[in-house]
C-alpha positions in Angstrom: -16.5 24.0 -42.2 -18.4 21.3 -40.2 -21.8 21.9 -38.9 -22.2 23.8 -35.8 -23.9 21.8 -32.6 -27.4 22.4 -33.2 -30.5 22.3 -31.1 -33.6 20.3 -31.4 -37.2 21.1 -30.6 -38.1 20.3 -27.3 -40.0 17.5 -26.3 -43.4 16.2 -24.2 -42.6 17.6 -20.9 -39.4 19.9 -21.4 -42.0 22.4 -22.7 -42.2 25.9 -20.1 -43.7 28.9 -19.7 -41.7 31.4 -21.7 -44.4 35.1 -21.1 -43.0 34.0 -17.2 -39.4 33.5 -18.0 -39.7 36.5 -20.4 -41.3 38.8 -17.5 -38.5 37.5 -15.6 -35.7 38.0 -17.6 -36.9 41.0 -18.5 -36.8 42.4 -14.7 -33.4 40.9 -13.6 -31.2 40.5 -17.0 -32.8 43.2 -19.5 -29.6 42.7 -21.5 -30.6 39.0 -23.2 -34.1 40.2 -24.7 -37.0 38.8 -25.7 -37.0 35.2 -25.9 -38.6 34.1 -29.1 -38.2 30.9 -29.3 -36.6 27.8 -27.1 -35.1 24.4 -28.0 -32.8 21.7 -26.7 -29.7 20.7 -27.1 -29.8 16.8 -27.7 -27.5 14.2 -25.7 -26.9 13.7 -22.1 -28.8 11.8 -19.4 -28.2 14.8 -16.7 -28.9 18.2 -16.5 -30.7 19.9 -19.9 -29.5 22.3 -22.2 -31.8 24.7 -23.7 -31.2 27.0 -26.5 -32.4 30.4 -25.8 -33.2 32.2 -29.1 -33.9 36.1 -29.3 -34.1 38.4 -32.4 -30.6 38.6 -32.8 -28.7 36.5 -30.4 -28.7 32.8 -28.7 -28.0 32.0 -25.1 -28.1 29.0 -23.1 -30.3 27.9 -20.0 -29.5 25.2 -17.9 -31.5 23.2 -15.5 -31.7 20.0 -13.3 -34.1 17.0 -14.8 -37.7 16.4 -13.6 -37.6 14.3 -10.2 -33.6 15.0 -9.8 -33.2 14.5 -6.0 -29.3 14.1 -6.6 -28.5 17.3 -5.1 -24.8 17.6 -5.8 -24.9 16.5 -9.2 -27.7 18.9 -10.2 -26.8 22.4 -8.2 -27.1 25.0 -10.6 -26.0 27.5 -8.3 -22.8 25.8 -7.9 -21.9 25.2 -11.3 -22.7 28.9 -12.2 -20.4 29.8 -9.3 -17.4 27.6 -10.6 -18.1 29.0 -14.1 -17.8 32.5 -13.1 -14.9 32.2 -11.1 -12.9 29.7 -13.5 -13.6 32.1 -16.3 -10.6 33.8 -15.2 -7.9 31.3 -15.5 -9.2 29.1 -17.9 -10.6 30.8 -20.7 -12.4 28.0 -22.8 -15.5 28.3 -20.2 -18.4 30.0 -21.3 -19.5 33.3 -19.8 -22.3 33.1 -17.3 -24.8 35.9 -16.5 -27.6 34.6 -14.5 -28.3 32.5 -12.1 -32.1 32.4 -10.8 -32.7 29.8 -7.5 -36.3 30.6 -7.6 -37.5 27.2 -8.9 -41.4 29.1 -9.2 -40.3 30.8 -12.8 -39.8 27.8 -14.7 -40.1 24.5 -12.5 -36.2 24.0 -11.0 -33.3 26.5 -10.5 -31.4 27.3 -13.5 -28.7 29.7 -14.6 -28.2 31.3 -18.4 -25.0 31.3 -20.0 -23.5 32.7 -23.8 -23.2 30.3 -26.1 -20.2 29.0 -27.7 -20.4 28.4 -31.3 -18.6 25.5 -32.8 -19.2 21.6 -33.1 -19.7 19.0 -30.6 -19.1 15.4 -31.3 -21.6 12.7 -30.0 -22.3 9.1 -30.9 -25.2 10.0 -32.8 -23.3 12.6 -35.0 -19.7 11.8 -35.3 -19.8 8.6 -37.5 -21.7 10.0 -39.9 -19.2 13.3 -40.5 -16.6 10.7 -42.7 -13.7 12.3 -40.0 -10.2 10.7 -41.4 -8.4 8.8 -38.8 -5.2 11.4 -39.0 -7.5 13.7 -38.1 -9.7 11.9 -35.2 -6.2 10.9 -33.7 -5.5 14.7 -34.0 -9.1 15.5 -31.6 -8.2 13.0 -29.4 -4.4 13.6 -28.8 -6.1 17.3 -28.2 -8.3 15.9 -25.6 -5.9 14.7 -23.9 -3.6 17.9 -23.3 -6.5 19.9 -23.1 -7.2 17.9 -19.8 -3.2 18.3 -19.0 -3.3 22.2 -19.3 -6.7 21.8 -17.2 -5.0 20.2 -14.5 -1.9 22.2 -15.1 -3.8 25.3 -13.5 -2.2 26.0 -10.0 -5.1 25.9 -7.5 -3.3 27.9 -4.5 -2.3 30.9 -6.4 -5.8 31.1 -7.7 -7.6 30.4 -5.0 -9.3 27.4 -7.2 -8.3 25.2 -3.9 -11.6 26.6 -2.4 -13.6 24.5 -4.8 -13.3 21.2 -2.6 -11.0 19.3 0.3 -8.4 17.5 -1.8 -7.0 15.7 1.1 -8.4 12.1 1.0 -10.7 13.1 -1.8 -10.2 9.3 -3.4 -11.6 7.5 -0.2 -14.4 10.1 0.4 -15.3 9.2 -3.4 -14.9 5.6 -2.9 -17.5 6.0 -0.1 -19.9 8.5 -1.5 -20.3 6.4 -4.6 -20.8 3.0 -3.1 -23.3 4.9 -0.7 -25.2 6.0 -3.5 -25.2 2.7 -5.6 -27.0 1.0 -2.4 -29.4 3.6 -2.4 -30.4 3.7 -5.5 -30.2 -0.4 -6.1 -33.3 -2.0 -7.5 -31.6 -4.9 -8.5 -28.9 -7.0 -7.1 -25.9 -7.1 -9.2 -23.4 -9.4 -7.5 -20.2 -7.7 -9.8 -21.0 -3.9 -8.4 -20.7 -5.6 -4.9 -17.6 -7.0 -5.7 -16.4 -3.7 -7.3 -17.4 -2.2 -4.2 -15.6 -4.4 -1.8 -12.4 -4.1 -4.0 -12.6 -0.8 -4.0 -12.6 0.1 -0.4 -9.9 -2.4 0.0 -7.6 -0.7 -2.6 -7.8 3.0 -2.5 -4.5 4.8 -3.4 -1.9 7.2 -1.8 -3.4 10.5 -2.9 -2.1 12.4 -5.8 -1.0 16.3 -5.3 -4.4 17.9 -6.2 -5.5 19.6 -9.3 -8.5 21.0 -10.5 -11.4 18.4 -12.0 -13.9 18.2 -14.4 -15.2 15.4 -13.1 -17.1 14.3 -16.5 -14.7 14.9 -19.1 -15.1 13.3 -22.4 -16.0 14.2 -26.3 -19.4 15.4 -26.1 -18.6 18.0 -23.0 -16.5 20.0 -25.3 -16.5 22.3 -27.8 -14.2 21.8 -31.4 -13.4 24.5 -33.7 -15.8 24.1 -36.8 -13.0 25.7 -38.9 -10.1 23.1 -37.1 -11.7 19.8 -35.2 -8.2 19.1 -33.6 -8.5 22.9 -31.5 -10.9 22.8 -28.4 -12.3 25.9 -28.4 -15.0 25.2 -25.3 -15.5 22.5 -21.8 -18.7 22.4 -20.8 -20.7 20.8 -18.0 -19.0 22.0 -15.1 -21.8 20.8 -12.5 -19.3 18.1 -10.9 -16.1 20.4 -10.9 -14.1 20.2 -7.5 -10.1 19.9 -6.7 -8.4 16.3 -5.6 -6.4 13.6 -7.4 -6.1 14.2 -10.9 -6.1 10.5 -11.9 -9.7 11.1 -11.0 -10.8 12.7 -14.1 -8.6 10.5 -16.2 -10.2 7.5 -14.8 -13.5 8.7 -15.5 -12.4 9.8 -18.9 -11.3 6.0 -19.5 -14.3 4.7 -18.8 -15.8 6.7 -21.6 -13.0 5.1 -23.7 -14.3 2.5 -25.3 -12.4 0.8 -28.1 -13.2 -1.1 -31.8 -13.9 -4.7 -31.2 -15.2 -4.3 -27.6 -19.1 -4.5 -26.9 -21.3 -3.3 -29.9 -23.7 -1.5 -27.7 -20.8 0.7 -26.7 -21.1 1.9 -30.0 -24.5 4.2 -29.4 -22.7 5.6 -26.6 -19.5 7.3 -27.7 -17.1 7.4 -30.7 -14.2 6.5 -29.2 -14.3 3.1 -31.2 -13.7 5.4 -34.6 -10.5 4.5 -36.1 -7.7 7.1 -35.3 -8.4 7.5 -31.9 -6.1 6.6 -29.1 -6.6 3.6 -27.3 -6.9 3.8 -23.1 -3.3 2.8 -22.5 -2.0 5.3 -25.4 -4.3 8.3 -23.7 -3.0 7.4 -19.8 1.1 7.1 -21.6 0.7 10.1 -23.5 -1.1 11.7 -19.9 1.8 10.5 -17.9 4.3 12.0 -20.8 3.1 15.3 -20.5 2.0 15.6 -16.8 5.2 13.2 -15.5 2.7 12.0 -12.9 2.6 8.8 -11.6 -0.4 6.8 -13.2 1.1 2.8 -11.8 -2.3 3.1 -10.2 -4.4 3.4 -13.2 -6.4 0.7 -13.2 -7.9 1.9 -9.6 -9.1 4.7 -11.3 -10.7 2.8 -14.2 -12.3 0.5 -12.1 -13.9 2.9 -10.5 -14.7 5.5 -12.9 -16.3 2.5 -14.4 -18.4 1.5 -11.2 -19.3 5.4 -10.8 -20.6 5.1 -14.1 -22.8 2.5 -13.4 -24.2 4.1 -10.3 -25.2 7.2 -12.1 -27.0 4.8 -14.7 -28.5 2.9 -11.4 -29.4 6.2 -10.2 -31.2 7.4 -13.3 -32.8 4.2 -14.3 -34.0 4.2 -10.3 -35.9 7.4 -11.5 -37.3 5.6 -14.5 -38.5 2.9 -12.2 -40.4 5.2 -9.6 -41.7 7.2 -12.4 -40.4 10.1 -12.3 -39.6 10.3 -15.7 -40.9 9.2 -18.9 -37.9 9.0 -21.2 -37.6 5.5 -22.7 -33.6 5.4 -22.8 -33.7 5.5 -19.0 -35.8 2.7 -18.9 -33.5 0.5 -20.9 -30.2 1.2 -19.1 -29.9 -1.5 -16.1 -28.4 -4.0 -19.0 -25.6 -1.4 -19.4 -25.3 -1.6 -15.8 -24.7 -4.7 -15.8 -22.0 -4.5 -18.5 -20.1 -1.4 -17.2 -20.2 -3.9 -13.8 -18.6 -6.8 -15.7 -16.4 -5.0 -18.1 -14.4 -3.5 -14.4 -14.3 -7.2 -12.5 -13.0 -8.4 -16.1 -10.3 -5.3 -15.8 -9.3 -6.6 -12.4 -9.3 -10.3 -13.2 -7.2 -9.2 -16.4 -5.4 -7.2 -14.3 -5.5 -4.2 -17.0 -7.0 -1.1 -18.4 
């Protein structure tokens, strides 16, 4: 059996007052106990995970970082509310049970959640746990159709259509992501204007809609510690909305990075580990078992690839006005720069 995904202790500054979440808790969920103890989760550059540890049980809290002004990438009320209602068609979601908009209790709105047991794979882990390549092309070929059942889900018969405005959902992205690179810019990067210009200037026909992720990608999912090629949990459902499906699979690509490509890469995702599919292998094997249309790809790579960059311009732009303290965020406008060149090189190259 692997090791389970297991949580660290917490940090300068992630540190609140559990007597006040306890008192809390107590009142309005009775059911989860006492908390004894609280840790974190490691990985991510959003929202936080903390690990909620009674006498005889673990749960998990979720809530936005310090000096998060990004309001639709942080609302924990929204995510709790997709959760709960996507629990009933798609049952590799955790169970929620609480959702508390009071930000007085422990400094930001947060919601509390079960936790599913199993292992997580993340840069920092997943070259160290000697995985064969038969098998990591077995986790990644899983990836992949566990996205295809995802958007498989009919979104009229359950209502799942309610979630978002599919219709034109690629150009209002297009726009809401360029709109929030120039607002967060703090340095001028003359290959995200370009991306930006080419962009507007190339936006699709719009796929029929399916439900999204909207950040899916190794570490937001959960593996079976007895069988690594079974997903057994999808996490990190704060982005979650209905429109093209190519959507997710061009975000997922821009995760996707391959052996041989940039070494820094490396400390960012394992996709590089022998065995895995490469980005044209995942989008043929996506088109095999969806039959959609992906002659388009490279539109979505692009820009899952600039959007990328702008939530690194957006944190970093945090880092900068010093709203956080966290040294990674500090270093990231050099990847910024890369994701930036590594799309005007896709559209010069005319590939994914």
């Amino acid at each position: 059996m692997m090791q389970l995904d297991n949580s660290i202790p917490l940090k300068e500054g992630e540190y609140f007052d559990i007597a006040r979440l306890n008192n809390y808790l107590l009142e309005c969920v009775p059911t989860i106990g006492t908390i004894t103890n609280i840790t974190r989760f490691p990985g991510g550059y959003s929202n936080i995970t903390y690990c909620l540890q009674t006498a005889n049980k673990e749960w998990v809290l979720r809530m936005p970082p310090a000096g998060a002004q990004i309001q639709s990438a942080h609302d924990m009320g929204r995510e709790f509310r997709v959760l709960n209602f996507l629990k009933s068609y798609f049952s590799k979601v955790p169970e929620v049970l609480h959702y508390c908009e009071n930000p007085d209790i422990i400094g930001a709105p947060f919601y509390i959640m079960e936790r599913i047991k199993g292992v997580v794979l993340r840069a920092g882990n997943a070259p160290n746990m000697q995985i064969d390549s038969t098998l990591m092309h077995q986790i990644s070929t899983a990836l992949v159709e566990n996205l295809v059942e995802l958007h498989a889900i009919d979104i009229v018969k359950t209502n799942l259509i309610q979630l978002g405005k599919p219709e034109g959902y690629v150009s209002r992205q297009v726009i809401g992501w360029v709109k929030r690179y120039f607002a967060a810019e703090t340095d001028s990067i003359e290959n995200m204007n370009r991306i930006a210009d080419w962009l507007n200037k190339n936006i699709p026909r719009d796929q029929a809609p399916a439900l999204l992720h909207n950040d899916y990608k190794y570490d937001n999912v959960i593996l079976d510690p007895n069988d690594l090629s079974k997903i057994i949990g999808v996490l990190d459902w704060e982005m979650a909305t209905v429109g093209d499906p190519l959507m997710d699979v061009g975000a997922s690509l821009a995760y996707w990075f391959e052996a041989g490509e940039e070494a820094i890469f490396k400390t960012y995702n394992l996709t590089w580990l022998p065995g895995n599919l490469s980005r044209r292998e995942l989008v043929d094997l996506y088109a095999d078992k969806t039959k959609r249309d992906v002659s388009d790809i490279l539109f979505y790579y692009v820009f899952g690839l600039f959007k990328n960059a702008v939530i690194g311009q957006q944190i970093y732009q945090r880092w900068k006005q010093g709203n956080s303290n966290d040294a990674r965020f500090g270093a990231l406008l050099p990847l910024i720069k890369l994701l930036s060149m590594k799309a005007v090189n896709a559209l010069e190259g005319n590939t994914i």
